[in-house]
C-alpha positions, -999 to 999 in steps of 0.1 A, spaced: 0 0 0 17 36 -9 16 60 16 8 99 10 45 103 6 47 86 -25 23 108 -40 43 141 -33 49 161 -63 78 150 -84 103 175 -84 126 150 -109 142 175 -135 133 150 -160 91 155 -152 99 193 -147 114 199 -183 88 173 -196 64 191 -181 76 225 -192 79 214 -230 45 195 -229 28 230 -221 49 249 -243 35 227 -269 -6 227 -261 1 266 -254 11 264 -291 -12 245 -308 -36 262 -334 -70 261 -323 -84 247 -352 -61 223 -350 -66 212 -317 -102 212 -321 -97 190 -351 -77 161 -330 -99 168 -300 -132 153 -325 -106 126 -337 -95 110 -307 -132 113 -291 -148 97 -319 -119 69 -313 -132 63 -278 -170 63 -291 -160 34 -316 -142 16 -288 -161 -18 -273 -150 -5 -234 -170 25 -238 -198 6 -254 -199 -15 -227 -194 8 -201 -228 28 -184 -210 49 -159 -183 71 -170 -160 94 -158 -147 121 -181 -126 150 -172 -134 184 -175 -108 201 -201 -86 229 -186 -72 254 -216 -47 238 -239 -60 203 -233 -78 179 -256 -117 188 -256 -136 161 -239 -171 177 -248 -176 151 -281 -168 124 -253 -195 137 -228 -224 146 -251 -219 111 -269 -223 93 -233 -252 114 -228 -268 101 -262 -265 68 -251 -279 72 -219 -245 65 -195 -244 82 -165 -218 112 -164 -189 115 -133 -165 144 -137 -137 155 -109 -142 175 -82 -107 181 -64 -107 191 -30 -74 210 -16 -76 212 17 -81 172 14 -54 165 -10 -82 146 -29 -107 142 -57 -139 123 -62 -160 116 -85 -192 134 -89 -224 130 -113 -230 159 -132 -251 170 -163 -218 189 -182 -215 199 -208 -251 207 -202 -249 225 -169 -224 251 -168 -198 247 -142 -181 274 -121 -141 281 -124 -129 277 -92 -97 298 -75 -72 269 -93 -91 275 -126 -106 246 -128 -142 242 -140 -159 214 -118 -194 212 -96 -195 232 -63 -217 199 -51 -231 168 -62 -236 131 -58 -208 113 -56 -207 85 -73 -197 49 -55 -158 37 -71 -171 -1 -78 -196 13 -99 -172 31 -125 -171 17 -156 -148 38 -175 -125 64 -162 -106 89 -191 -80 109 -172 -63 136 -190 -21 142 -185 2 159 -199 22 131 -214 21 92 -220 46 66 -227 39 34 -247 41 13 -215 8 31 -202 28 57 -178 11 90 -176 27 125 -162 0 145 -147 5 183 -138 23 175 -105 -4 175 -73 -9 134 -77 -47 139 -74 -50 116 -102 -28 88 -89 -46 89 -53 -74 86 -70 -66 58 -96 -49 39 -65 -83 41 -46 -95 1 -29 -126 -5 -49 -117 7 -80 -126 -13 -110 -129 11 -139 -108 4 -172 -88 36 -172 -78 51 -204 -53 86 -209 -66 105 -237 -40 129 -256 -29 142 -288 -6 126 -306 21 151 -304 19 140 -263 29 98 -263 67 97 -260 85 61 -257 96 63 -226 85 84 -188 106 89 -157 83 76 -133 82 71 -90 67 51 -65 32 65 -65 23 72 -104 -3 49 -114 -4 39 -151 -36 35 -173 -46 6 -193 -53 20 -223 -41 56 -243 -66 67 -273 -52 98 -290 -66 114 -325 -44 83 -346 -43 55 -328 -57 36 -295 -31 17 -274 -35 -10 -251 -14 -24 -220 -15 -56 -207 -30 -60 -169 1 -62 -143 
């Protein structure tokens, strides 16, 4: 069992200048473009048999610069899955997961800004289908670098938790190889705007 240490936030040079360069580039991505690859790699995860399958799904709620997950949400709403989103709490060090109607219902920026409910359900971890996390980088063993606070990994980490979890990124975003530490959790699959990759259970 990792303990909240693990979780600190990596202050590795490696994820700094990773993490540096990875905002450098969504800060400089076109806008069509991005909205272009945003449709592509949602449409991906539509045509997918896990999100088929799947009737509770959590999707997260895009900051600026990061792939658009609208597609995603409004397609789950179609086909009548019930929608979690994050709500991070700082003074706890934690996030849940909370039903909401976005992109419907129009949620509040907070302080961090981040748009997420200022309430809601929260919804039980075994009944999670589907989980699609966003980062700022993936390898093509299934690691993922997140923006440094580890509410993703605590989360991922939770007892209970059954959900297929799957990073979704551009393309421009999957390198070969992340430095990694005791508490980052990888994801099982990675679905960007060209291609949908898949990692063996360990």
């Amino acid at each position: 069992m990792k303990n909240a240490q693990d979780f600190a936030e990596d202050s590795g040079p490696m994820k700094r200048q990773l993490r540096q360069r990875m905002r450098r580039l969504l800060a400089g991505m076109p806008h069509g473009t991005a909205e272009d690859k945003s449709l592509a790699a949602c449409r991906r995860i539509v045509a997918l048999e896990e999100f088929a399958a799947a009737r509770v799904v959590m999707i997260y709620v895009p900051l600026p610069g990061e792939l658009d997950t609208t597609l995603l949400a409004r397609s789950a709403r179609r086909e009548g899955k019930t929608i979690l989103v994050p709500r991070v709490y700082w003074d706890r060090h934690s996030m849940t997961a909370v039903v909401s109607d976005w992109p419907r219902e129009k949620l509040p920026v907070n302080g961090h800004g981040l748009r997420q409910p200022t309430d809601g359900q929260q919804n039980p971890l075994d009944e999670i289908d589907l989980i699609v996390t966003p980062g700022l980088a993936f390898d093509r063993l299934g690691n993922r670098l997140g923006r440094g606070g580890g509410y993703y990994d605590r989360f991922l980490s939770a007892d209970g938790l059954r959900a297929v979890t799957c990073g979704l990124a551009f393309a421009e975003q999957v390198v070969e190889k992340l430095p990694t530490g005791p508490g980052d959790r990888a994801v099982q699959m990675i679905v960007t705007d060209r291609e949908v990759l898949r990692f063996p259970a360990t």
